[in-house]
DRENDO-168899 format. One line per field, with one value per residue (C-alpha): residue in three letters; x negated, y, z negated. Coordinates in steps of 0.5 Angstrom, whole numbers, plus 2048, in hexadecimal, padded with zeros to 3 digits. Last residue first. Layout:
res	c(ALA_...)
east	c(X_...)
north	c(Y_...)
up	c(Z_...)
REM end
This chain:
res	c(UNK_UNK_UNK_UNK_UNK_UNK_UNK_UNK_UNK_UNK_UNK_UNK_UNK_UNK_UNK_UNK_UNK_UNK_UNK_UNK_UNK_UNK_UNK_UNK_UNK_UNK_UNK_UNK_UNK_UNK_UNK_UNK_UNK_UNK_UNK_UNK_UNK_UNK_UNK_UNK_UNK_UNK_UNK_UNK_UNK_UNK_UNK_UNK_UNK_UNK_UNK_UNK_UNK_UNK_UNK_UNK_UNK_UNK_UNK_UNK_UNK_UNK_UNK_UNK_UNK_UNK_UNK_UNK_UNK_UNK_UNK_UNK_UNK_UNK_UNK_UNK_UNK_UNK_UNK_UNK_UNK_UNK_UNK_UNK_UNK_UNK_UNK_UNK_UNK_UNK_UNK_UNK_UNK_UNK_UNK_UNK_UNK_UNK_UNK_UNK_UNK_UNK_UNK_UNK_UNK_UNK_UNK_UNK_UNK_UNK_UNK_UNK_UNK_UNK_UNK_UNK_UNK_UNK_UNK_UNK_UNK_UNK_UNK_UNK_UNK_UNK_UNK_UNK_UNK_UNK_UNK_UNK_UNK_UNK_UNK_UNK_UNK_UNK_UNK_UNK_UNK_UNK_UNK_UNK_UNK_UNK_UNK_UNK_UNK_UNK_UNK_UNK_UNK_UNK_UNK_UNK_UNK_UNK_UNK_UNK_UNK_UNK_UNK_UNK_UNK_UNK_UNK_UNK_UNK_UNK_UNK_UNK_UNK_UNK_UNK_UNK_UNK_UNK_UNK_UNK_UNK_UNK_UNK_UNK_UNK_UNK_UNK_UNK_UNK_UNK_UNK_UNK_UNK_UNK_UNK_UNK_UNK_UNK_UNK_UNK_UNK_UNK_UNK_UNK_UNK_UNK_UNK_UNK_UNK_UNK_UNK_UNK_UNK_UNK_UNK_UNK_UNK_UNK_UNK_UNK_UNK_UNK_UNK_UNK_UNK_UNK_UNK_UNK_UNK_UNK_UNK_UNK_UNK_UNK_UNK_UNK_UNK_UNK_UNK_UNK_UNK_UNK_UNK_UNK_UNK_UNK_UNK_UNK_UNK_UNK_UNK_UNK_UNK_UNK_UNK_UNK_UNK_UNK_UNK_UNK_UNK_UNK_UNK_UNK_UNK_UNK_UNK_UNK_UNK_UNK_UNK_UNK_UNK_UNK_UNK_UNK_UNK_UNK_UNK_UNK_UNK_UNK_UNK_UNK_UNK_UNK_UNK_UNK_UNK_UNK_UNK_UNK_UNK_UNK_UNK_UNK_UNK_UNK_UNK_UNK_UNK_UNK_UNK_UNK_UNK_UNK_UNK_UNK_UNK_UNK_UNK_UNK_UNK_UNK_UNK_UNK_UNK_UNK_UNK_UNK_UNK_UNK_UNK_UNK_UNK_UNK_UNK_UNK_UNK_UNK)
east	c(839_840_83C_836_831_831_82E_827_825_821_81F_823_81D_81C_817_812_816_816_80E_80D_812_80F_808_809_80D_814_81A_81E_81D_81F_826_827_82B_828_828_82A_823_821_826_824_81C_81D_822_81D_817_81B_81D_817_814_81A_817_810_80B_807_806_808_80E_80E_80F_814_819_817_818_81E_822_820_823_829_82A_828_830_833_831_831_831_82F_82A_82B_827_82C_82C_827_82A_825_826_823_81E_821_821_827_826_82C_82C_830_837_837_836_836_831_830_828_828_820_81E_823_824_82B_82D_82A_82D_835_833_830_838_83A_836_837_83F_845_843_846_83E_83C_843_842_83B_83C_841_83B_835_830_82A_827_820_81B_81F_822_828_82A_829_82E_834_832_834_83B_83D_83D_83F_846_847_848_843_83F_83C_842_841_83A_837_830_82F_828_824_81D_817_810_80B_807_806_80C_810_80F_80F_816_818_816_81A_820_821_81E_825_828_825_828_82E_830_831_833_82E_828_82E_82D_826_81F_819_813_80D_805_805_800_806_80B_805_802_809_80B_805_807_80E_815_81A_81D_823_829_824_824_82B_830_835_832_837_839_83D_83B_83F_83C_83C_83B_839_83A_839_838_83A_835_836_832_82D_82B_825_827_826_821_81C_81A_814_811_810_80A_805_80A_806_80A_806_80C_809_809_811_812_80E_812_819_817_814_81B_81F_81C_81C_819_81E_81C_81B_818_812_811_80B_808_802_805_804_80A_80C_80B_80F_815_813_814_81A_81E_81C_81F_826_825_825_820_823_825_828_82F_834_83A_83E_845_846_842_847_844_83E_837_831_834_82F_82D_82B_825_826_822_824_820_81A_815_80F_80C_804_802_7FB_7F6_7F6_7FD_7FD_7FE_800)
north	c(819_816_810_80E_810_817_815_813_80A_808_801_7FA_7F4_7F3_7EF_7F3_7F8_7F3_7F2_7F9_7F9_7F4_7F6_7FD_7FC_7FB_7FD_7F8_7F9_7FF_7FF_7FA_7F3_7F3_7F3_7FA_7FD_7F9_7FD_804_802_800_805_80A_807_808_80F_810_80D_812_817_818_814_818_814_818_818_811_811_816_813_80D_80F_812_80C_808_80E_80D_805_806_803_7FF_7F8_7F1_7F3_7ED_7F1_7F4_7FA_800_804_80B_811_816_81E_823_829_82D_828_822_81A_816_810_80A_806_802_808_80F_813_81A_81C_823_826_82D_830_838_838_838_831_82F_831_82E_827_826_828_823_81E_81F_821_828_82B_82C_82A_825_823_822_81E_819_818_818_81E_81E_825_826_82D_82F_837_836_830_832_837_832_82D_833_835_82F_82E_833_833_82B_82D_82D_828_821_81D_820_81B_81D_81A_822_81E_824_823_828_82A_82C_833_835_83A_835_831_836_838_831_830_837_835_82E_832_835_830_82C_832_833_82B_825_827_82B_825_820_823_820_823_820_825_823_824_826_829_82F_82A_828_830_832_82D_82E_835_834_833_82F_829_828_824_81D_81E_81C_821_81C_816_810_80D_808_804_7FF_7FC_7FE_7F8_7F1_7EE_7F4_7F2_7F7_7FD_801_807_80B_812_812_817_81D_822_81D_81E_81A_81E_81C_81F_81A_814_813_80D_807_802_800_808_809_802_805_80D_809_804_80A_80D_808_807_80D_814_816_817_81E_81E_81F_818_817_814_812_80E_807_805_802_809_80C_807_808_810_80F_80B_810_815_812_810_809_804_7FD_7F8_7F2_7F1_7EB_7EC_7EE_7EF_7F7_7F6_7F3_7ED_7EB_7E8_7EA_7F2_7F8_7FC_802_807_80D_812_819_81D_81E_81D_81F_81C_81B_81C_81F_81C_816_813_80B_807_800)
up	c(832_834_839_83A_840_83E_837_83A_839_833_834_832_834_82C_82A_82B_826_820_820_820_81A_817_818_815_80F_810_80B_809_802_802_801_7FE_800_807_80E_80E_80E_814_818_816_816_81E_820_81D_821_827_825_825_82C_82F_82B_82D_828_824_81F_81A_81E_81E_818_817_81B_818_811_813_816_810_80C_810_80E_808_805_80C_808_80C_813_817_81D_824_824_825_82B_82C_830_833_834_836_837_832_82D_82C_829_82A_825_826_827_820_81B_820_81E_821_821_822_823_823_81F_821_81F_826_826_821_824_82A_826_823_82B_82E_829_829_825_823_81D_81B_814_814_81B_81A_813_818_81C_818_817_818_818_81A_81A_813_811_815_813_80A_80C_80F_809_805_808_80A_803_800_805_804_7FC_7F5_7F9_7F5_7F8_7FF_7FF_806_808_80B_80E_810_812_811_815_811_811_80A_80C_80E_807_802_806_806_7FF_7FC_800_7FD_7F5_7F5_7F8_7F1_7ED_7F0_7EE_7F1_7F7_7FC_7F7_7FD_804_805_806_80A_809_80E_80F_808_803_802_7FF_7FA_7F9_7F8_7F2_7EE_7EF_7EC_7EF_7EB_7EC_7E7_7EA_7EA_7E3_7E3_7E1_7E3_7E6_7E6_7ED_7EF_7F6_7F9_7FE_807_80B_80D_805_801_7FA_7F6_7F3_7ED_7EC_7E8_7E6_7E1_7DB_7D9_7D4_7D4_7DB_7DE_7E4_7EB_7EE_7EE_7F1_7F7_7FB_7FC_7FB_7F3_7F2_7F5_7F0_7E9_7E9_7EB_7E5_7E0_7E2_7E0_7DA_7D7_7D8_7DD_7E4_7E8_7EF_7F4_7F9_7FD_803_807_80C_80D_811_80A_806_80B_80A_802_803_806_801_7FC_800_801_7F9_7F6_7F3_7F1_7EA_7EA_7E8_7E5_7E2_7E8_7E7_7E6_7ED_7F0_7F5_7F7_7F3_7F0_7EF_7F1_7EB_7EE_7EB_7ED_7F1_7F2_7F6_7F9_801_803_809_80C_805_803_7FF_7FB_7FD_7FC_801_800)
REM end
């Protein structure tokens, strides 16, 4: 595993949870039996670049508790740098129960009310290390747990930007933390409009934007002066729309097991090949790819591919990246 010495490739933060993932189907207030998993949408995309062999970190809050010396442990053992976490002993490490999915999407209840994840702060140590990025991958989610970690979202993309750094949206929409449709709309529309790539998926564009189709949820972006807009659309693809173009990437044919991380896969390798320096319709390749795997199994990370299982994963395949205009409703 790589261990980040100098400086990462990627930072990314926000809330990690610790999730209790049942051992066998069924309604989760009859299950006896559980094992014990990392959660969070950033979390998960650190541990899919670890695994690519990226240099990577993840800033954020824990509690100082059991759960939080377990998040802080599992993101190190996957290679992820956990430096700048800090252990709060004012708040509590949020958590999670998780069904077992079987080929689908579980039942999840969560449990982080003024959790320790909703209290980032900025700080001059935290600065330095967002600023020491090649890339700042940012989430809808620290937008809605609480004004003060939105306010520490805004302040790290503009750390990040002005260090130089690249920086992807995903708006990871949860409308049960917002106040009201309106406020969120409003924020995660805000952040868009400050970062160079903005992800969102299909039903989350229409609800951003009120436009029903790709090309109109990626015009609405590009306006706004983003670089790139990626349009996911669960079993059908990913559209990839810039200023030169578009391309259209079809799913990867696997069993699905679990649909939880899928799109923090498909972010991981997104960014990966970006780093890389891959042109687009070779990342949105590499994104499927990551995407698909990471649905192959109960966790939401374990199915994430390191670099050989996914080069190997991608041979294998014969389905290429094809361009949007041959597809229909793009």
């Amino acid at each position: 595993m790589i261990h980040v010495k100098d400086d990462p490739d990627v930072v990314t933060f926000g809330e990690a949870m610790a999730m209790f993932v049942a051992t066998a189907p069924g309604a989760l207030h009859r299950v006896r039996d559980y094992r014990l998993a990392l959660a969070g949408a950033e979390a998960n995309v650190a541990v899919g670049l670890a695994r690519l062999g990226h240099r990577v970190g993840w800033t954020g809050r824990v509690g100082a508790d059991p759960l939080g010396r377990f998040l802080i442990e599992e993101l190190a053992s996957e290679g992820v740098d956990v430096s700048e976490v800090t252990a709060d002993g004012s708040a509590p490490t949020g958590f999670q129960l998780k069904s077992m999915a079987q080929g689908g999407d579980p039942e999840v209840v969560y449990f982080r009310g003024n959790s320790a994840g909703s209290r980032l702060v900025a700080s001059p140590a935290s600065d330095s290390y967002l600023a020491s990025a090649r890339h700042l991958h940012v989430t809808g989610i620290p937008l809605a747990l609480s004004s003060q970690s939105r306010d520490f979202a805004f302040h790290a993309v503009e750390v990040a930007r002005a260090a130089g750094a690249s920086v992807s949206f995903d708006p990871n929409l949860r409308p049960h933390l917002w106040t009201s449709p309106d406020e969120m709309v409003s924020v995660v529309n805000d952040m868009a409009g400050h970062c160079d790539w903005v992800m969102p998926g299909l039903s989350e564009g229409l609800m951003l934007t009120g436009a029903s189709t790709a090309s109109g949820i990626a015009a609405s972006y590009l306006g706004a002066g983003a670089e790139r807009v990626i349009v996911k659309d669960g079993s059908r693809g990913a559209w990839a729309f810039t200023a030169e173009g578009r391309w259209f990437r079809a799913v990867f044919p696997v069993e699905v097991v679990d649909t939880v991380g899928a799109g923090d896969g498909f972010a991981a390798g997104l960014i990966s090949a970006h780093l890389d320096g891959l042109p687009l319709d070779a990342a949105l390749e590499r994104a499927a790819a990551v995407g698909a795997l990471a649905t192959t199994s109960h966790g939401d990370k374990d199915g994430l591919p390191t670099r050989g299982r996914l080069d190997a994963f991608i041979a294998s395949m014969t389905c290429r990246p094809v361009l949007a205009e041959s597809c229909a409703q793009a």
